[in-house]
C-alpha positions as CSV (number, residue, x, y, z in Angstrom):
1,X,0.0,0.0,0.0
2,X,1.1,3.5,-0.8
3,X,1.4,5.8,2.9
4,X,3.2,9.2,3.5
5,X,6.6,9.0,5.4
6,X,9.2,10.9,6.2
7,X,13.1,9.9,7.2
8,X,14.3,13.3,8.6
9,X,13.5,16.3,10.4
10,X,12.7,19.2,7.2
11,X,11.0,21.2,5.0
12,X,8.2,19.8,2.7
13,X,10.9,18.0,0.2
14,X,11.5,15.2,3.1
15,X,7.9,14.4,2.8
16,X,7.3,11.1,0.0
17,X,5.3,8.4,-0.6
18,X,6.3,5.0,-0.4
19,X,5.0,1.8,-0.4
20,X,5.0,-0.2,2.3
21,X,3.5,-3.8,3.8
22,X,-0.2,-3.2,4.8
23,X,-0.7,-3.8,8.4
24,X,-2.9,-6.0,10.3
25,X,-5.1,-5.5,13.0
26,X,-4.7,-6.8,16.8
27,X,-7.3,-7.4,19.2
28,X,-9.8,-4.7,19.9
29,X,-8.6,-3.1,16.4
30,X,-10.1,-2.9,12.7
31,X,-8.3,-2.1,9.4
32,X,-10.1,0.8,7.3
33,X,-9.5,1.6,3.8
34,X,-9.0,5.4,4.2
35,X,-11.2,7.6,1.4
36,X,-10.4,11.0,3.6
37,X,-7.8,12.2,6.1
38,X,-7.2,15.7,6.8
39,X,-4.2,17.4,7.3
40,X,-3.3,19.4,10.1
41,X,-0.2,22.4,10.7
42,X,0.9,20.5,13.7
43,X,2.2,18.2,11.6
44,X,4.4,20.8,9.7
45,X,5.4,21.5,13.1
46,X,6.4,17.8,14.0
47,X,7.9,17.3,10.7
48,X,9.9,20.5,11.2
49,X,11.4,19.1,14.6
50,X,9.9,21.9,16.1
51,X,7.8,20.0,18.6
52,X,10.9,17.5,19.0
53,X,11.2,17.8,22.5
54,X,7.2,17.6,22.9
55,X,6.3,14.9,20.1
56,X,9.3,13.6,19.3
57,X,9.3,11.4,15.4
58,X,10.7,8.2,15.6
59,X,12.2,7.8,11.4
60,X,11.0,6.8,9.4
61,X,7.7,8.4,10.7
62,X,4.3,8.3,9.4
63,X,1.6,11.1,9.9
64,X,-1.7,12.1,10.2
65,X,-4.5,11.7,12.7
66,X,-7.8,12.1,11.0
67,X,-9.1,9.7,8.8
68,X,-12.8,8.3,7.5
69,X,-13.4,4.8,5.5
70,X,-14.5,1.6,5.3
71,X,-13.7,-1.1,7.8
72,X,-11.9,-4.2,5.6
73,X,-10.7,-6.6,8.4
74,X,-11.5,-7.1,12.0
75,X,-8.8,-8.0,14.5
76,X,-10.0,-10.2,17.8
77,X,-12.2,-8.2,20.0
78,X,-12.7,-5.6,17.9
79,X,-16.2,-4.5,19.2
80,X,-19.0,-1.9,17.9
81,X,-17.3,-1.9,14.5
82,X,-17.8,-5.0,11.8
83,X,-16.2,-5.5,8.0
84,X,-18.0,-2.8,5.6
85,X,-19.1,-0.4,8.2
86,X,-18.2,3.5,7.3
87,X,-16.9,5.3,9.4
88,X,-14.7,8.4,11.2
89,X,-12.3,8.4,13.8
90,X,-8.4,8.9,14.5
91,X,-4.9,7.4,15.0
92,X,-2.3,8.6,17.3
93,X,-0.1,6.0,15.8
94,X,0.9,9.3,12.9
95,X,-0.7,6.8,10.2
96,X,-3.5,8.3,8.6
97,X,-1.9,9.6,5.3
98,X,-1.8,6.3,3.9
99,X,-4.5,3.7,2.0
100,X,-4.8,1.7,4.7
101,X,-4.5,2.1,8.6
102,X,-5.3,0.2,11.8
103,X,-7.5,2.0,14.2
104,X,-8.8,1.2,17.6
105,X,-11.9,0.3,18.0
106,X,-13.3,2.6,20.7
107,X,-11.8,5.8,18.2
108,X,-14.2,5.2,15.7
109,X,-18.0,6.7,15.2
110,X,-19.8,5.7,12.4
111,X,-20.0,8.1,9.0
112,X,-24.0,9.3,9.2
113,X,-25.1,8.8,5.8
114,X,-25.3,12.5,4.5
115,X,-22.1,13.6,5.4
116,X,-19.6,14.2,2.8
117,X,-16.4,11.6,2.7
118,X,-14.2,14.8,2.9
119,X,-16.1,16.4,6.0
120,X,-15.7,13.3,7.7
121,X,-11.8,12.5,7.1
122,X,-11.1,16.2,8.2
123,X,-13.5,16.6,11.4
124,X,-11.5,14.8,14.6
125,X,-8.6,17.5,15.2
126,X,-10.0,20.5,14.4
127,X,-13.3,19.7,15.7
128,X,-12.3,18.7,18.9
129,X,-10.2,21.3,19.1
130,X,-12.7,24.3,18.4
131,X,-15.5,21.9,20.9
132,X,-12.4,22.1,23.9
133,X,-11.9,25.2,23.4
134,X,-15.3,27.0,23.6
135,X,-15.7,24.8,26.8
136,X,-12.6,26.3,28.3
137,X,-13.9,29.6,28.2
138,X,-17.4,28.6,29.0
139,X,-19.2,31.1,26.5
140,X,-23.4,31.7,27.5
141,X,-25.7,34.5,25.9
142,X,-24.7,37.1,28.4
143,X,-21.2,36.6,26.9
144,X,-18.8,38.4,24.1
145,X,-16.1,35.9,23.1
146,X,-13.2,36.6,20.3
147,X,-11.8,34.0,18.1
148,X,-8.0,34.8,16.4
149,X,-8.2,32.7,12.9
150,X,-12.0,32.9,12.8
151,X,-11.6,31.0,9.2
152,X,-9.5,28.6,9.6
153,X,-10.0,24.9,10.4
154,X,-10.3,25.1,14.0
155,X,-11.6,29.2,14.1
156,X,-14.5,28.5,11.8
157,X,-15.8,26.0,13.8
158,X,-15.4,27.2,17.2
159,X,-17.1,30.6,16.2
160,X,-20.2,28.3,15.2
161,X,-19.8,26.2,18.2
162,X,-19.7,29.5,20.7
163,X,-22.8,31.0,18.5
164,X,-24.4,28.3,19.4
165,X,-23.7,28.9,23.2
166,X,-25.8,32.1,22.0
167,X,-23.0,34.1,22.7
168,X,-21.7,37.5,21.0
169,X,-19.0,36.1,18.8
170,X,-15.9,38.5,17.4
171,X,-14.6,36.5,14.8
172,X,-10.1,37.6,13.7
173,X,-9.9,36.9,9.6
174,X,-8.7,38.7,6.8
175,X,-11.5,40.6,5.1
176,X,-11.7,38.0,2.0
177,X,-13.4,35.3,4.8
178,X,-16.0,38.5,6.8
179,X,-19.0,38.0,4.3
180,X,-18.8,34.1,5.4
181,X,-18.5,35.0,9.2
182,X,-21.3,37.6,8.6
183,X,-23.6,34.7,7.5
184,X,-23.1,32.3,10.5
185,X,-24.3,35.6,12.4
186,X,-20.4,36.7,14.0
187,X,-19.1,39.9,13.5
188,X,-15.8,39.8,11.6
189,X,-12.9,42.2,12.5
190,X,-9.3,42.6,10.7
191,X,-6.4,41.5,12.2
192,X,-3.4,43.6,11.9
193,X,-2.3,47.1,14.0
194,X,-5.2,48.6,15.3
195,X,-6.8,45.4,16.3
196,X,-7.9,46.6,19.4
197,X,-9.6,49.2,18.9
198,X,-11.6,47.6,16.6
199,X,-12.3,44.9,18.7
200,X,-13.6,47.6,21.4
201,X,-15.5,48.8,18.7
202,X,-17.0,45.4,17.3
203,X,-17.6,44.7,21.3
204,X,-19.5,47.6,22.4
205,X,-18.4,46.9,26.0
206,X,-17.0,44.4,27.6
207,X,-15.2,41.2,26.5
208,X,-15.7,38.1,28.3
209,X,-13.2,35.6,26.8
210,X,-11.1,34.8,24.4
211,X,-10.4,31.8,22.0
212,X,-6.5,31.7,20.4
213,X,-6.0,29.4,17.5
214,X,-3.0,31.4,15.9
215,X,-0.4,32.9,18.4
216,X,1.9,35.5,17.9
217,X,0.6,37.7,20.3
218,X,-3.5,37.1,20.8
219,X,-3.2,36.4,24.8
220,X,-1.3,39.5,25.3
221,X,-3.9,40.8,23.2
222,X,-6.4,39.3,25.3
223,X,-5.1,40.7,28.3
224,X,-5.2,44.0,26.7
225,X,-8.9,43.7,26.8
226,X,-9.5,42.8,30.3
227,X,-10.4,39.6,29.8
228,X,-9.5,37.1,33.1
229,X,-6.8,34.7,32.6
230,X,-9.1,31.8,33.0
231,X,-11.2,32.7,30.3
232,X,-8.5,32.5,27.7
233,X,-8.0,29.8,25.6
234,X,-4.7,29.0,23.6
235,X,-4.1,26.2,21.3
236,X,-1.0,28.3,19.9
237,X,1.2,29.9,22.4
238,X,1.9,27.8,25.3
239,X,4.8,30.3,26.9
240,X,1.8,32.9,26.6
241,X,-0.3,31.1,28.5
242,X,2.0,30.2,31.9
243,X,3.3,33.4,31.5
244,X,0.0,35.0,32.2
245,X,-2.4,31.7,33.4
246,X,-4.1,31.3,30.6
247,X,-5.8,27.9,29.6
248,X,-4.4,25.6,26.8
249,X,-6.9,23.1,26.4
250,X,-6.9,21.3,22.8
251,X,-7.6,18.2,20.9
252,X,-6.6,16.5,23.8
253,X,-8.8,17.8,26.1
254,X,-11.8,16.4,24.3
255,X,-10.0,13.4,22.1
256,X,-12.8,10.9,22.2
257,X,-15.2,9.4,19.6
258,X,-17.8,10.4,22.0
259,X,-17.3,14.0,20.9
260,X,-16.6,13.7,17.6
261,X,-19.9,11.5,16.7
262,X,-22.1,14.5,18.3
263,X,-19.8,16.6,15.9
264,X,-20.7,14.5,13.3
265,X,-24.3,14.4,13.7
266,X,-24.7,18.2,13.6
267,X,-22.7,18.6,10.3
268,X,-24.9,16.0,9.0
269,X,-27.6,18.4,10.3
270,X,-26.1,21.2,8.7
271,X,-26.0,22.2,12.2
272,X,-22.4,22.8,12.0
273,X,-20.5,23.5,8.6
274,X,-17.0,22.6,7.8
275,X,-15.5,24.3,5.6
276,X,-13.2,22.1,2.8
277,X,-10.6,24.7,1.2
278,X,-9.2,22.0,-1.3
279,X,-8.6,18.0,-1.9
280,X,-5.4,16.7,-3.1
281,X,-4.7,12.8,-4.0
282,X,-1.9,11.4,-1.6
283,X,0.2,11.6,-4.0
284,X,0.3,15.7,-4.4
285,X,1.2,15.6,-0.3
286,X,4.1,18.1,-0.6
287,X,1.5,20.0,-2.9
288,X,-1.4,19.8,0.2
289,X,1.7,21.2,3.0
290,X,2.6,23.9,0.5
291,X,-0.8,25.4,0.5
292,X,-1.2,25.1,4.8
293,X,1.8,26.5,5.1
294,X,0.9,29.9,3.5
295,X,-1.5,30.1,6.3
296,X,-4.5,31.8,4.6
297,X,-6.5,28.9,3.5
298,X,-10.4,29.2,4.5
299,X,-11.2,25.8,6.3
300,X,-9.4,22.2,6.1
301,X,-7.5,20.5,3.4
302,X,-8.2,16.6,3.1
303,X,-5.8,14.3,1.2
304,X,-7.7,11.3,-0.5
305,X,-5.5,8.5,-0.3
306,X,-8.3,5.7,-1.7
307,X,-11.2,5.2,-4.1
């Protein structure tokens, strides 16, 4: 089968695609056939070796976390999950970029029927993400929250997950993505100098918290507003958020099929949109990185690795 690796730290040029033996499930696990698996920029940063001391790659590595398919083999035990069932999940096993990957049982959901192959290989990081961070900071009606990156693949779901909090949502994003924040009823705002101000002005009073998914200066921003430490919410800039208390809850926080099957069911629902910027066959990887890394991409980008 054909799967991403890598055999060194590096740019986008270590990245190729290789073929390697197709592995077999253990007990309590199920081999999918992967039609979807998005791609994610803490990958660039693991592939970089800039989250060595953090997530350190044993070589060669694999990657990616999301995935969505079609179960082909059973190992023992596996329950919940038979041969032929669709479905969505996640690997911490860095595996995902590939045709074929074993996954745990309990970290798979199955695909409801009207959402989209893409939606579903692209949903586990960044939604779980956007649904930790909104309940870090807790947002209810009486509340004004800002989200930094309001379009991107974690901001343009956790300003829709905080709306539906029904609170007052300020949404960061270059002026190109406003009209689509306008529609899903939050108020866009530039980023750039001047920000604050015109998120004073946007807010009309007081704001209550704050949702980072970018870095490079939003909870020192934050702060600047008078927003309480415990109501900030980084997934970017850890030394940030000591420095000042800040929360960091992520993925991690709310890593669970659990989660990501009520995430599923309001997509589905068109409850809960998720944005798809582009689709690239596993074969145009280094193509997929190229276009994360320039940062300004509205949504997720999904490689298809199968039929």
């Amino acid at each position: 089968m054909k799967a991403v690796r890598f055999h060194e730290y590096g740019g986008i040029d270590v990245l190729r695609v290789e073929e390697v033996e197709r592995p077999v499930p253990g007990p309590g696990q199920v081999l999918v056939e992967v039609r979807a698996a998005g791609i994610q920029p803490g990958e660039v940063m693991i592939r970089a070796g800039a989250r060595h001391e953090r997530w350190p790659a044993t070589f060669p590595s694999g990657q990616g976390s999301d995935l969505a398919g079609v179960v082909v083999a059973a190992g023992s035990q596996a329950r919940g999950v038979a041969v032929g069932d669709e479905v969505l999940g996640f690997t911490h096993n860095r595996a995902s970029h590939a045709e074929f990957v074993v996954v745990d049982d309990v970290n798979l959901t199955p695909r409801p029927e009207g959402l989209s192959w893409d939606v579903a290989g692209s949903l586990y990081v960044a939604g779980t993400t956007a649904y930790a961070t909104v309940f870090a900071v807790d947002p209810g009606p009486a509340d004004t929250v800002v989200v930094s990156g309001a379009a991107g693949g974690v901001g343009s779901l956790a300003v829709q997950l905080a709306r539906r909090r029904g609170a007052t949502v300020i949404g960061l994003a270059g002026e190109r993505n406003h009209a689509w924040l306008k529609e899903r009823g939050v108020i866009p705002v530039a980023y750039g100098e001047g920000v604050a101000e015109r998120v004073r002005q946007a807010a009309g009073g007081e704001v209550h918290a704050f949702i980072d998914t970018f870095g490079d200066g939003y909870v020192d921003l934050a702060m600047a507003l008078g927003v309480r430490p415990g109501r900030i919410n980084t997934i970017r800039d850890w030394q940030a958020a000591a420095r000042v208390g800040a929360r960091t809850y992520g993925e991690g926080a709310a890593a669970c099929a659990v989660v990501l099957g009520e995430l599923a069911r309001l997509a589905e629902r068109g409850e809960l949109e998720v944005p798809i910027a582009r689709t690239y066959p596993l074969e145009q990887v280094r193509d997929a990185f190229r276009e994360l890394e320039l940062g300004h991409t509205h949504g997720k980008i999904v490689l298809r690795p199968g039929r």
